[in-house]
PDB file of the backbone (N, CA, C, O) and the ligand in Angstrom, with CONECT records:
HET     ZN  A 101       1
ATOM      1  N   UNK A   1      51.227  17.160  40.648  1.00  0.00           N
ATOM      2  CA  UNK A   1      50.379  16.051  40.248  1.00  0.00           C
ATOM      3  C   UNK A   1      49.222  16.562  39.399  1.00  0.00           C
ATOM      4  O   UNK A   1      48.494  17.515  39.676  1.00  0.00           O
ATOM      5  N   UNK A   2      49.143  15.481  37.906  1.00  0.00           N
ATOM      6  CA  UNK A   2      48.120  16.095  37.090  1.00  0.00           C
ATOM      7  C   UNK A   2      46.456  15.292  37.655  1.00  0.00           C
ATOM      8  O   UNK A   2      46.402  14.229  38.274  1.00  0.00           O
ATOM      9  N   UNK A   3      45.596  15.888  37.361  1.00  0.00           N
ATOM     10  CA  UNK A   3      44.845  14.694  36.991  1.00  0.00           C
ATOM     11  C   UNK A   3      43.892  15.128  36.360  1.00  0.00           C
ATOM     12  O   UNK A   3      43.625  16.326  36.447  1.00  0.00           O
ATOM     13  N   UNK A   4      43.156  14.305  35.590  1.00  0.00           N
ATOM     14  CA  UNK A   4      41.822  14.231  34.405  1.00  0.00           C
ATOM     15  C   UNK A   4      40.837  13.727  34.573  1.00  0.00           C
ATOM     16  O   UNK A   4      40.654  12.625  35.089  1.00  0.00           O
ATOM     17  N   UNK A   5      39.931  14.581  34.094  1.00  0.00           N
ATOM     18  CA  UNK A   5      38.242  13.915  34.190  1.00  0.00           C
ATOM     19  C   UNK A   5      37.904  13.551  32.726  1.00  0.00           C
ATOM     20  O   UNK A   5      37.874  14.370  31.807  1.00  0.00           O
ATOM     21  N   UNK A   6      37.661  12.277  32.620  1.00  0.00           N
ATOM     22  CA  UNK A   6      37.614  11.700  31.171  1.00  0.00           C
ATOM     23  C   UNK A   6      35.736  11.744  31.564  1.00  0.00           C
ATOM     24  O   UNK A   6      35.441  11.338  32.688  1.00  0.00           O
ATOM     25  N   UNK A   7      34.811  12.123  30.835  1.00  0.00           N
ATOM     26  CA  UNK A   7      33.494  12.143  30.668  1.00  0.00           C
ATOM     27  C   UNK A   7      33.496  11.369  29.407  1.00  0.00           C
ATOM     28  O   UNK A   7      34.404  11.698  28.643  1.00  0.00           O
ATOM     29  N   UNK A   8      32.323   9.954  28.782  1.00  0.00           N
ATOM     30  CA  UNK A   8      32.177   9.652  28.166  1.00  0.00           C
ATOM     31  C   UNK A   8      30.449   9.344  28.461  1.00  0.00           C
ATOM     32  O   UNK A   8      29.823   9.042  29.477  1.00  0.00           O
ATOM     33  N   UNK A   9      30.047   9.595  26.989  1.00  0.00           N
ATOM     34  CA  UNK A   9      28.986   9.435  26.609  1.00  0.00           C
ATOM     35  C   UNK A   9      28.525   8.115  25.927  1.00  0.00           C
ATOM     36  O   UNK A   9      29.580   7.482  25.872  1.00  0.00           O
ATOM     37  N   UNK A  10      27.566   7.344  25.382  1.00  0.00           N
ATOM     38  CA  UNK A  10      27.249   6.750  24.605  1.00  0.00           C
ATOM     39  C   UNK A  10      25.691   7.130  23.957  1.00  0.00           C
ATOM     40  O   UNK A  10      24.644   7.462  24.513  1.00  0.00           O
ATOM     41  N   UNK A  11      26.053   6.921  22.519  1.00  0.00           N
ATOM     42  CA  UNK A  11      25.065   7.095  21.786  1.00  0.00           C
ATOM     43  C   UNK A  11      24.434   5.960  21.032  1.00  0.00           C
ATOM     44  O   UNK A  11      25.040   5.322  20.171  1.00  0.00           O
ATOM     45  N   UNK A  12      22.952   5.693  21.457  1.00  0.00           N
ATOM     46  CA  UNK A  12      22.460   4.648  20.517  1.00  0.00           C
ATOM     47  C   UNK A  12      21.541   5.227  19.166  1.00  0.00           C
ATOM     48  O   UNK A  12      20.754   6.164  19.306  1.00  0.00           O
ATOM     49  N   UNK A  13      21.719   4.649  18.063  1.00  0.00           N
ATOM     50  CA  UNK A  13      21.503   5.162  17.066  1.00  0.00           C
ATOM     51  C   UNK A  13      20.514   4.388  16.226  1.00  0.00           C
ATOM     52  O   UNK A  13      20.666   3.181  16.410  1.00  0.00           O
ATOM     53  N   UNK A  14      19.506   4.686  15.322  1.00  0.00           N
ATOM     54  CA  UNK A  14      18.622   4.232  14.546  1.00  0.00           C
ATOM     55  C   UNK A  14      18.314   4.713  13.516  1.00  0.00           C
ATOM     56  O   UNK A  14      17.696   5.771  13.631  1.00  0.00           O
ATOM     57  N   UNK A  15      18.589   4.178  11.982  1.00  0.00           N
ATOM     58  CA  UNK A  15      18.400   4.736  10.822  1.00  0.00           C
ATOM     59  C   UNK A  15      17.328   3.899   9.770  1.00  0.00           C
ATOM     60  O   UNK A  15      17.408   2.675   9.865  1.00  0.00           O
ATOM     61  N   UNK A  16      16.673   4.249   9.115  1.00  0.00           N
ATOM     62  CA  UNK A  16      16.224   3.666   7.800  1.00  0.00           C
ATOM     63  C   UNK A  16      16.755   4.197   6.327  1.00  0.00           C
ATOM     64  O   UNK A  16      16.495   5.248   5.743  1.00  0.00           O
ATOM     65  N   UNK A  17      17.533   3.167   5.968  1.00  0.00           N
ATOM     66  CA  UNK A  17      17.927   3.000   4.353  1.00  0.00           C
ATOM     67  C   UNK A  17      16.498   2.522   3.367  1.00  0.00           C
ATOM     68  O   UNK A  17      15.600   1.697   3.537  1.00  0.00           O
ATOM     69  N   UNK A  18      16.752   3.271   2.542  1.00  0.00           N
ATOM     70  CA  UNK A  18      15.837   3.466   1.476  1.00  0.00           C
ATOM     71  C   UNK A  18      16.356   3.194   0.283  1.00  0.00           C
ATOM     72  O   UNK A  18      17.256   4.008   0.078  1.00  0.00           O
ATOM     73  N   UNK A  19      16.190   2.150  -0.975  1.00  0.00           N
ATOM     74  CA  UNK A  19      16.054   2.103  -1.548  1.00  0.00           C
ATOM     75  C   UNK A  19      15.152   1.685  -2.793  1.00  0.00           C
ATOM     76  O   UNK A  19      14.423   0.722  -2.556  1.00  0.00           O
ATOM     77  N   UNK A  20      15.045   2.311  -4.287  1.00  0.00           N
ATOM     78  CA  UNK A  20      14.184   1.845  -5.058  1.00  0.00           C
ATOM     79  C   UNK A  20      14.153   0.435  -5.826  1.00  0.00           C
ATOM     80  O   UNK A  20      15.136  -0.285  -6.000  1.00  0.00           O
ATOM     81  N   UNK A  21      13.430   0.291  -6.062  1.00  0.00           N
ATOM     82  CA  UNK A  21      13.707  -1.533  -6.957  1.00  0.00           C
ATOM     83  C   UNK A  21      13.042  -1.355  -8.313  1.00  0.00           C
ATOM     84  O   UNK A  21      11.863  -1.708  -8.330  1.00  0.00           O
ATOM     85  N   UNK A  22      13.560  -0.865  -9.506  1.00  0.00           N
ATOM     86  CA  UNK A  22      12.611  -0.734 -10.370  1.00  0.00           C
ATOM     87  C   UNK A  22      12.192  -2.310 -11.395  1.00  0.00           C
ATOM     88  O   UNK A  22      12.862  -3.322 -11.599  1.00  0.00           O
ATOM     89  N   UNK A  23      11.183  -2.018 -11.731  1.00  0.00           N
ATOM     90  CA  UNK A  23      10.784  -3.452 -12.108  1.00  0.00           C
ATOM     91  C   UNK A  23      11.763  -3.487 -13.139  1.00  0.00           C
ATOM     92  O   UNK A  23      12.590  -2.613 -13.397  1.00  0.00           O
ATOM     93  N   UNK A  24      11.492  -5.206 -14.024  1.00  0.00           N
ATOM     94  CA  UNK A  24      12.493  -5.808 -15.093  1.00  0.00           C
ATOM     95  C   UNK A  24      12.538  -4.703 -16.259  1.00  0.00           C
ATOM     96  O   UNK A  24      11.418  -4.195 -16.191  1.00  0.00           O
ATOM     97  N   UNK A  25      12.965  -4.314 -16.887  1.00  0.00           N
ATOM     98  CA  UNK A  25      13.209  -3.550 -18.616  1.00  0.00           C
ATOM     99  C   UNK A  25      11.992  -4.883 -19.288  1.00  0.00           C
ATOM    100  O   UNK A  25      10.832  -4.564 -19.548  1.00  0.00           O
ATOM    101  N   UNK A  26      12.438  -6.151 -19.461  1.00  0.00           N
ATOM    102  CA  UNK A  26      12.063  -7.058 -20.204  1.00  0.00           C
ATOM    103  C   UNK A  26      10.815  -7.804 -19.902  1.00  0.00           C
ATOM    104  O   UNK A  26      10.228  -8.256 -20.885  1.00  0.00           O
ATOM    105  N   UNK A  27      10.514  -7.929 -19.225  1.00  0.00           N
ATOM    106  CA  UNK A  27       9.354  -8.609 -18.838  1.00  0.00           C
ATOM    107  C   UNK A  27       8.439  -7.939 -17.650  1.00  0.00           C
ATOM    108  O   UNK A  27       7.570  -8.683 -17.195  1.00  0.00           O
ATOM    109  N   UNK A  28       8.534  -6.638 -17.105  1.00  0.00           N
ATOM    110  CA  UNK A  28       8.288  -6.377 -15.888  1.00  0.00           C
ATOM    111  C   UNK A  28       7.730  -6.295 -14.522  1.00  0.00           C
ATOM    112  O   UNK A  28       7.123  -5.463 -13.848  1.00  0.00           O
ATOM    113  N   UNK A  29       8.277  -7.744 -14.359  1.00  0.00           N
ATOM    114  CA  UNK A  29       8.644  -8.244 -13.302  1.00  0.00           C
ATOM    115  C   UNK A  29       8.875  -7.214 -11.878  1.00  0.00           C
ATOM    116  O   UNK A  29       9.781  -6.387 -11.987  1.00  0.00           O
ATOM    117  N   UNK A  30       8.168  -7.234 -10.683  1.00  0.00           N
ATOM    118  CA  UNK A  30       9.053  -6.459  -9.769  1.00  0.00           C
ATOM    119  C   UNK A  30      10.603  -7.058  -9.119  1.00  0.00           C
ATOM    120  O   UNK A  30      10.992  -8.158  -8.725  1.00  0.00           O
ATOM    121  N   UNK A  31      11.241  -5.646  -9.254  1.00  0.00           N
ATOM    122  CA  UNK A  31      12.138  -5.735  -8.390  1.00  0.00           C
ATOM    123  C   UNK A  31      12.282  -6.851  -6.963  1.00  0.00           C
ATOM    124  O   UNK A  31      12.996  -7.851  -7.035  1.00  0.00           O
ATOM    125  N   UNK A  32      11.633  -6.562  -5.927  1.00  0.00           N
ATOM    126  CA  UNK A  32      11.724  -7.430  -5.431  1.00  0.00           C
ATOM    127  C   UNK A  32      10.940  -9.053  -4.851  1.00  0.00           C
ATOM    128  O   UNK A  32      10.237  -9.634  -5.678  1.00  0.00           O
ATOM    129  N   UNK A  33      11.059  -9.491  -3.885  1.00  0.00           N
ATOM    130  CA  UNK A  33      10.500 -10.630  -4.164  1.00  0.00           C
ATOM    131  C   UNK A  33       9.682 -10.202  -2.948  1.00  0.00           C
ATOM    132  O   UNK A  33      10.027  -9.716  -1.871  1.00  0.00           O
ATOM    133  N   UNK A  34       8.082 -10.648  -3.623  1.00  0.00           N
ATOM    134  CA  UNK A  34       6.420  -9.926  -2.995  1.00  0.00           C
ATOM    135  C   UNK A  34       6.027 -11.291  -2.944  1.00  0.00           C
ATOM    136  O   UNK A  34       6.278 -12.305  -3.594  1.00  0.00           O
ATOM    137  N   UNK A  35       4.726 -10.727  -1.113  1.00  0.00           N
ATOM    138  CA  UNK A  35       4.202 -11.681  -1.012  1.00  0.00           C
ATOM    139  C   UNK A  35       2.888 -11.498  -1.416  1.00  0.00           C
ATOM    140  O   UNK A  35       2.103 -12.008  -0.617  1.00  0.00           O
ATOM    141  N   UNK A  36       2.117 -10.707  -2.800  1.00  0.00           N
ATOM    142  CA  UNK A  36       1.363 -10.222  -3.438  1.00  0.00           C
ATOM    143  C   UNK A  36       0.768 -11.062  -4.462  1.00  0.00           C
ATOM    144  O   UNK A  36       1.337 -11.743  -5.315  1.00  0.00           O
ATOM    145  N   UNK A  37      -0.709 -10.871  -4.193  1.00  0.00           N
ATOM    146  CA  UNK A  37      -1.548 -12.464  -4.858  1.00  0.00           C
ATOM    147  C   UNK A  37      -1.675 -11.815  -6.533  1.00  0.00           C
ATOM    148  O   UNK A  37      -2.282 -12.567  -7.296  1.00  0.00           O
ATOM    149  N   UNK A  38      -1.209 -10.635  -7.083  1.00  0.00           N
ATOM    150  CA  UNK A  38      -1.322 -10.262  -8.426  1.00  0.00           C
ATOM    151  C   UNK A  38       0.147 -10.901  -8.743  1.00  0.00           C
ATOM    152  O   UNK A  38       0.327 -11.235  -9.914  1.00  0.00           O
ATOM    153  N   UNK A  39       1.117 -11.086  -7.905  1.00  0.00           N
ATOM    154  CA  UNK A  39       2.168 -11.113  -8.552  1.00  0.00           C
ATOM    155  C   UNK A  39       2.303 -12.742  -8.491  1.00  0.00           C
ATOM    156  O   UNK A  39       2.937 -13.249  -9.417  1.00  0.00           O
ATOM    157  N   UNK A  40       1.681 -13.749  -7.328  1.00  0.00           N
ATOM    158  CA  UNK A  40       1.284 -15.130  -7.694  1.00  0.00           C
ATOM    159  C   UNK A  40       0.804 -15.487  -8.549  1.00  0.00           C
ATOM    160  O   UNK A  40       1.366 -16.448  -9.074  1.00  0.00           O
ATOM    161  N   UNK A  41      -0.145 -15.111  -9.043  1.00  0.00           N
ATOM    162  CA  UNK A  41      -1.224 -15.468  -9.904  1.00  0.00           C
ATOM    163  C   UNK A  41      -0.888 -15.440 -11.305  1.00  0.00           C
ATOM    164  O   UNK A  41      -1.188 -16.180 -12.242  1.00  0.00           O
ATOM    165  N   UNK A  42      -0.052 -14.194 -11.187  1.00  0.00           N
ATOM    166  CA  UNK A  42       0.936 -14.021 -13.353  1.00  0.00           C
ATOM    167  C   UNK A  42       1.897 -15.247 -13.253  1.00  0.00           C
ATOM    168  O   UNK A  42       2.540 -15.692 -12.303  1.00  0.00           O
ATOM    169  N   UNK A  43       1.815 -15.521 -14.157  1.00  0.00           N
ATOM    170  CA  UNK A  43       2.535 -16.852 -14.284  1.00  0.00           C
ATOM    171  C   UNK A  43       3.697 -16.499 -14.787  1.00  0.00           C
ATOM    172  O   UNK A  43       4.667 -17.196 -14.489  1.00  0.00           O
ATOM    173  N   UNK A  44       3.886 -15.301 -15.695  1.00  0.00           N
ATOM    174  CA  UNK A  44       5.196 -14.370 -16.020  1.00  0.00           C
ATOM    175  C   UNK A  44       6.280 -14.288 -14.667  1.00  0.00           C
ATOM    176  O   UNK A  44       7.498 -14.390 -14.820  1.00  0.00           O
ATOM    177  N   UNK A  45       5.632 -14.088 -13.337  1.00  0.00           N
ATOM    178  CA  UNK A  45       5.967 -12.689 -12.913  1.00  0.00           C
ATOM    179  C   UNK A  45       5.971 -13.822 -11.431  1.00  0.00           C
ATOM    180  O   UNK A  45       6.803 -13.515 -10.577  1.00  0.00           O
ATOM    181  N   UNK A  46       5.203 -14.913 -11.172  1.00  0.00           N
ATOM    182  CA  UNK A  46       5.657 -15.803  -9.769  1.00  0.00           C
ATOM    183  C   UNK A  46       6.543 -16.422  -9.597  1.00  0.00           C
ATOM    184  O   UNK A  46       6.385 -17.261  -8.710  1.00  0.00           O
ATOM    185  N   UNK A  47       7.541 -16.406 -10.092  1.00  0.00           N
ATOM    186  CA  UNK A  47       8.938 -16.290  -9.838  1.00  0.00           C
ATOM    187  C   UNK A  47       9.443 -15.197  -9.142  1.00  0.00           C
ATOM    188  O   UNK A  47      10.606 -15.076  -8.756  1.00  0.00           O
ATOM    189  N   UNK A  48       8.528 -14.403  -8.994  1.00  0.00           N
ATOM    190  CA  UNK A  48       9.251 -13.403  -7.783  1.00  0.00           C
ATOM    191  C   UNK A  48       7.925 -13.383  -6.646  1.00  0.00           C
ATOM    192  O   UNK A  48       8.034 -12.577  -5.722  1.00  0.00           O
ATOM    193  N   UNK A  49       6.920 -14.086  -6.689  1.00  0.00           N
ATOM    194  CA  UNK A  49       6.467 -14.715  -5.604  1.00  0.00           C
ATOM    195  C   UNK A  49       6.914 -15.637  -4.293  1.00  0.00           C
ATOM    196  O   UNK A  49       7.091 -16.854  -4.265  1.00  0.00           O
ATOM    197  N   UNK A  50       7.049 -14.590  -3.132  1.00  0.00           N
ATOM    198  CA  UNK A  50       7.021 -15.674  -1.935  1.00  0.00           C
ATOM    199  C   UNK A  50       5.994 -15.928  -0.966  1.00  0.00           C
ATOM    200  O   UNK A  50       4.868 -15.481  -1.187  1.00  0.00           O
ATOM    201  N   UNK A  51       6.279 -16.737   0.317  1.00  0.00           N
ATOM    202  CA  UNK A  51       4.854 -16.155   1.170  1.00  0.00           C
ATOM    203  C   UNK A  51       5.170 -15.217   2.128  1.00  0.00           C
ATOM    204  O   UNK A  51       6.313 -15.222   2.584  1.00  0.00           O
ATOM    205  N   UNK A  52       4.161 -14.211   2.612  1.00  0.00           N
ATOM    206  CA  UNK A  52       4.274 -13.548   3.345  1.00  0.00           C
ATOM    207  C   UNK A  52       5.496 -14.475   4.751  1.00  0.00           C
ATOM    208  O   UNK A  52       5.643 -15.648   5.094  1.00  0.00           O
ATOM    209  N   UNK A  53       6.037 -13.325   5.119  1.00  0.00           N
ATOM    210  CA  UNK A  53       6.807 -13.737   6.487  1.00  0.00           C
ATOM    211  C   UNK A  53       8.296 -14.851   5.809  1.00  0.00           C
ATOM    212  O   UNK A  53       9.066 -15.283   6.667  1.00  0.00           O
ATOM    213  N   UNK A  54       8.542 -15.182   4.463  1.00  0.00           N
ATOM    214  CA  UNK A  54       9.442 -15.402   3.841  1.00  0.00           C
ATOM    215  C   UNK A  54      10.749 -14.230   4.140  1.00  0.00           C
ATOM    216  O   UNK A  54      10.710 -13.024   4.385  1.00  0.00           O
ATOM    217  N   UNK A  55      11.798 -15.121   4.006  1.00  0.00           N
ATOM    218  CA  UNK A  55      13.421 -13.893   4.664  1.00  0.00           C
ATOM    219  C   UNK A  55      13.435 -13.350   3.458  1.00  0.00           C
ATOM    220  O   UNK A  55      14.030 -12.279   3.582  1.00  0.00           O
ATOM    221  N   UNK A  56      13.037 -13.532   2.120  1.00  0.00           N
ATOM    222  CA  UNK A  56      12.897 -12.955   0.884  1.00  0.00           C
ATOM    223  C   UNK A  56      11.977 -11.762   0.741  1.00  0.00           C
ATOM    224  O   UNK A  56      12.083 -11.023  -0.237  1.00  0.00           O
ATOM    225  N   UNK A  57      11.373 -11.621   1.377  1.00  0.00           N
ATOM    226  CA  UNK A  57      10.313 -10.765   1.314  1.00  0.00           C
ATOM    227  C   UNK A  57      11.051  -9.337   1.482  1.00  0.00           C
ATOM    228  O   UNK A  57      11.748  -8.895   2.395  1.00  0.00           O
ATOM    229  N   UNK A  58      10.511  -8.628  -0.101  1.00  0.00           N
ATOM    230  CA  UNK A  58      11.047  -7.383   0.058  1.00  0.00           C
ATOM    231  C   UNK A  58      12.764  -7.408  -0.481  1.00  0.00           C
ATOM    232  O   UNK A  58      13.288  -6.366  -0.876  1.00  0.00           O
ATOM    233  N   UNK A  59      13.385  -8.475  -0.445  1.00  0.00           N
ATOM    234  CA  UNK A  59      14.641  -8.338  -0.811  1.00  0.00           C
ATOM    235  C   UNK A  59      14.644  -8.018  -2.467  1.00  0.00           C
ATOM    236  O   UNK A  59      13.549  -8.031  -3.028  1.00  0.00           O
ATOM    237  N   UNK A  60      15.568  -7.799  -3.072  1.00  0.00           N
ATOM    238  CA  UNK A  60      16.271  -7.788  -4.318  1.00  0.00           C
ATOM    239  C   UNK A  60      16.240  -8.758  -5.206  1.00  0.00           C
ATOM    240  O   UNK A  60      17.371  -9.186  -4.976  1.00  0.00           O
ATOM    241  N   UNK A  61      15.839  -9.446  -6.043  1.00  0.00           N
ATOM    242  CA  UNK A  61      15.935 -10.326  -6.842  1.00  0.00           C
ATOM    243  C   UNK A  61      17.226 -10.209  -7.015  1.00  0.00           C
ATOM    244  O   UNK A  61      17.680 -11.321  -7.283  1.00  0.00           O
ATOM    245  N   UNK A  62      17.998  -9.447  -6.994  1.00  0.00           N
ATOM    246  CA  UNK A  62      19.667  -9.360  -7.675  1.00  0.00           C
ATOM    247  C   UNK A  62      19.891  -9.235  -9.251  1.00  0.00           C
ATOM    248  O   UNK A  62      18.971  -8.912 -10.001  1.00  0.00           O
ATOM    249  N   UNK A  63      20.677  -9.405  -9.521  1.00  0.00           N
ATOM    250  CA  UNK A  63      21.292  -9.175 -10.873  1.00  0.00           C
ATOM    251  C   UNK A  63      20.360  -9.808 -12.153  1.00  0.00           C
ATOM    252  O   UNK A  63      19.994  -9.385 -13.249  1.00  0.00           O
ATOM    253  N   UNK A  64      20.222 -10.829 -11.523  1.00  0.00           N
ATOM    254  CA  UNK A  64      19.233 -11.796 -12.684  1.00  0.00           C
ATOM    255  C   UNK A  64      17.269 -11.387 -12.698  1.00  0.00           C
ATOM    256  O   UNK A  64      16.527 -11.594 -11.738  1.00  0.00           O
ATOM    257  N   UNK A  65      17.090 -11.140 -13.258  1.00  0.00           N
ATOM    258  CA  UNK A  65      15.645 -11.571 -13.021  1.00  0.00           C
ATOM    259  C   UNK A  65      15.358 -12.815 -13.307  1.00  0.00           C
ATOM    260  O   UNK A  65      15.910 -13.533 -14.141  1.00  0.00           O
ATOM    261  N   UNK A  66      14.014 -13.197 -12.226  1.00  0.00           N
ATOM    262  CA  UNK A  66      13.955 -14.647 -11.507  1.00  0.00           C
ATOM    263  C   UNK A  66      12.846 -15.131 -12.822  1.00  0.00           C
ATOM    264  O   UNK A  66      12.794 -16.303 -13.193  1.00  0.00           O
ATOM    265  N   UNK A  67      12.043 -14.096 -13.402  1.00  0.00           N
ATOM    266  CA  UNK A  67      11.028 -14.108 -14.087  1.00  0.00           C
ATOM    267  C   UNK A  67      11.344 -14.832 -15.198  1.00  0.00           C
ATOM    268  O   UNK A  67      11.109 -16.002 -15.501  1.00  0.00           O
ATOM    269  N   UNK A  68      12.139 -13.601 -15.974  1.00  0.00           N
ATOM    270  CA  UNK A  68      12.834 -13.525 -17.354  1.00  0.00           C
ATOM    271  C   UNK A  68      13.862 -13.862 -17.572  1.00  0.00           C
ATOM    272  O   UNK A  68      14.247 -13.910 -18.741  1.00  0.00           O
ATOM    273  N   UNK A  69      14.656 -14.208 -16.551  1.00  0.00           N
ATOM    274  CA  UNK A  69      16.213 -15.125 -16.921  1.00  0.00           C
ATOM    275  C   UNK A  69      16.743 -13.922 -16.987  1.00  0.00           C
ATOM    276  O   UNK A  69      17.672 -13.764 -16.196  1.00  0.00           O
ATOM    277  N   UNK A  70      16.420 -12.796 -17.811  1.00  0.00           N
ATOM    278  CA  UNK A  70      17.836 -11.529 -18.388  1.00  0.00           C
ATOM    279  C   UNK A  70      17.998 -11.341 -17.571  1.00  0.00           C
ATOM    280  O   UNK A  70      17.216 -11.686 -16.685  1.00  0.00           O
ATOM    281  N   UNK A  71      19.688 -10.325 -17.192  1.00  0.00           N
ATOM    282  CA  UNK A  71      20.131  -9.302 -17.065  1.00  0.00           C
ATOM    283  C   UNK A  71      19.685  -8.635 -16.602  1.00  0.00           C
ATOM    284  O   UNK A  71      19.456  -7.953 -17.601  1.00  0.00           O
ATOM    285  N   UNK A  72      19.040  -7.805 -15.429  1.00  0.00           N
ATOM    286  CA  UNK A  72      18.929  -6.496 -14.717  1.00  0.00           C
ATOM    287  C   UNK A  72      20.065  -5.601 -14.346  1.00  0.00           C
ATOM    288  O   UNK A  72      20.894  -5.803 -13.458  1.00  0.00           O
ATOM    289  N   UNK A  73      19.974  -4.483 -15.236  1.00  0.00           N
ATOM    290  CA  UNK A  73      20.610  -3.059 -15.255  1.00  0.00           C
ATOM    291  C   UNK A  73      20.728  -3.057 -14.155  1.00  0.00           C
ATOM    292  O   UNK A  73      19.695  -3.395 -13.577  1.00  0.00           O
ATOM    293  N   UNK A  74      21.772  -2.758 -13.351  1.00  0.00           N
ATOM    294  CA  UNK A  74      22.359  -2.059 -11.619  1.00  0.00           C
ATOM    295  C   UNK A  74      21.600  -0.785 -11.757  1.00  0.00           C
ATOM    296  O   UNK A  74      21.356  -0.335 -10.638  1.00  0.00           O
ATOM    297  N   UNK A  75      21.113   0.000 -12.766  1.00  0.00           N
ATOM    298  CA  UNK A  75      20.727   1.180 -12.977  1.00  0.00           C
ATOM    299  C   UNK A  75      19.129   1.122 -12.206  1.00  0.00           C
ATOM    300  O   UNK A  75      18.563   2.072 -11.664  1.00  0.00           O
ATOM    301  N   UNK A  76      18.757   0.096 -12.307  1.00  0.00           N
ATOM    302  CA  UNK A  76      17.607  -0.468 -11.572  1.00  0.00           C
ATOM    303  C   UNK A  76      16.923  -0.053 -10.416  1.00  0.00           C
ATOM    304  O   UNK A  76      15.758   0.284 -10.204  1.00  0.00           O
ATOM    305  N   UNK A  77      18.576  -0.228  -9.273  1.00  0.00           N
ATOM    306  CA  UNK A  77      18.359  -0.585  -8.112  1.00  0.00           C
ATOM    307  C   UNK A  77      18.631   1.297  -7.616  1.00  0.00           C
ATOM    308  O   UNK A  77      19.798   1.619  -7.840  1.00  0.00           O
ATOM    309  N   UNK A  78      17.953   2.213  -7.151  1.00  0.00           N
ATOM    310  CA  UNK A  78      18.449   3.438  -6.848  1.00  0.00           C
ATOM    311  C   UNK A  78      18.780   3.465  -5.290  1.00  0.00           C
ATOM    312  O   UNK A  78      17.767   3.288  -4.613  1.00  0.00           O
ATOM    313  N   UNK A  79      19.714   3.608  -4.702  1.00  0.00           N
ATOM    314  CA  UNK A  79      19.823   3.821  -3.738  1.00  0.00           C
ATOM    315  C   UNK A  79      19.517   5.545  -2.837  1.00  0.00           C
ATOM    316  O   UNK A  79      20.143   6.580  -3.067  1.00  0.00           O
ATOM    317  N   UNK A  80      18.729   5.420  -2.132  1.00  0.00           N
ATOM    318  CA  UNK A  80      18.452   6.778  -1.905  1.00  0.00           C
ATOM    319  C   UNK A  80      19.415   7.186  -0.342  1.00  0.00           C
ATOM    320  O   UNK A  80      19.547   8.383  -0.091  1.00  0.00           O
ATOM    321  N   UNK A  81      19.912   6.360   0.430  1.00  0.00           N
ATOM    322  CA  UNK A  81      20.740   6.455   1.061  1.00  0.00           C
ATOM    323  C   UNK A  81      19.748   6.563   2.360  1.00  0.00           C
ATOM    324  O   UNK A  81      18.700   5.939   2.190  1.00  0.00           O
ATOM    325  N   UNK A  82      19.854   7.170   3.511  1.00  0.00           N
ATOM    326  CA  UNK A  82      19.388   6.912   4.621  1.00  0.00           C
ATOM    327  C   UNK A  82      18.482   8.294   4.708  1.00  0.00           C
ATOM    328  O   UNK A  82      18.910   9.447   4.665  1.00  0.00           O
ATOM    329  N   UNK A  83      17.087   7.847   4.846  1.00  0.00           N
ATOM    330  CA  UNK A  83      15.949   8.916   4.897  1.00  0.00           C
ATOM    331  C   UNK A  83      15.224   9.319   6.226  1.00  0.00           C
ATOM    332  O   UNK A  83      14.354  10.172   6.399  1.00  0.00           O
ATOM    333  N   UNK A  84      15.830   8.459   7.125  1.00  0.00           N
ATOM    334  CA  UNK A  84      15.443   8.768   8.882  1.00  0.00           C
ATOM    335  C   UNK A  84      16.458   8.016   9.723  1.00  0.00           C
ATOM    336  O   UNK A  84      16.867   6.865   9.569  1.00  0.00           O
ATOM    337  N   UNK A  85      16.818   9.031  10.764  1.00  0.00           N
ATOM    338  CA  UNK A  85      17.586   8.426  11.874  1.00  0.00           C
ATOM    339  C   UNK A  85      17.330   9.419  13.389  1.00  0.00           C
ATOM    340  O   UNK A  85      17.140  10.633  13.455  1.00  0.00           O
ATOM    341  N   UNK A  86      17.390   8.619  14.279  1.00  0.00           N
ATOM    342  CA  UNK A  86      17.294   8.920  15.309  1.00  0.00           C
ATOM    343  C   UNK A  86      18.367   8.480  16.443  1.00  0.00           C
ATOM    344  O   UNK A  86      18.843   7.355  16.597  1.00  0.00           O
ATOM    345  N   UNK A  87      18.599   9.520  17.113  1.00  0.00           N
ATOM    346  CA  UNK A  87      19.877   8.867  18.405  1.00  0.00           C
ATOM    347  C   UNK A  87      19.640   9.592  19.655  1.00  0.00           C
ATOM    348  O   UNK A  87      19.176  10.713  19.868  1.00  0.00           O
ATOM    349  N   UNK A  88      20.130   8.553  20.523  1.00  0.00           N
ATOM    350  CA  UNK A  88      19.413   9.082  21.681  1.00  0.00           C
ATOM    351  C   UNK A  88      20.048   8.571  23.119  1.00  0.00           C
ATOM    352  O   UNK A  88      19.546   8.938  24.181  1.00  0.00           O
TER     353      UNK A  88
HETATM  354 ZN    ZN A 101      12.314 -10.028 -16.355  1.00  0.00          ZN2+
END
């Protein structure tokens, strides 16, 4: 008769992803959407105005700029990949 000791562990894990948002080429606009009273106040540029505690906050404008209508380069967005993690 065989028998086995199966030991299992679990690991909980915690990381932060990092990435850059560079402002518009064309109008420059930030990257993402701020709850920042310089970026309300340009009348260019509050289109990427939200209010603080907005689910937008901090996100990506995406492909379009919200400002300038153009095109934003993917070249834009740098992904730096994950700059802290912890497990435990
Ligand atoms: Zn723009």
């Amino acid at each position: 008769m065989e028998t086995a000791t199966v030991s299992t562990r679990s690991w909980r894990r915690q990381g932060v992803v990092a990435a850059v948002h560079r402002s518009c080429r064309h109008c420059q606009a930030p990257g993402t959407f701020t709850p920042a009273e310089h970026i309300r106040t340009n009348p260019a540029w509050s289109a990427c105005y939200v209010e603080q505690g907005d689910p937008r906050e901090g996100q990506s404008v995406g492909d379009t700029c919200p400002a300038c209508g153009r095109s934003r380069n993917p070249s834009l967005i740098e992904r730096l990949g994950e700059i802290w993690h912890r497990q435990w």
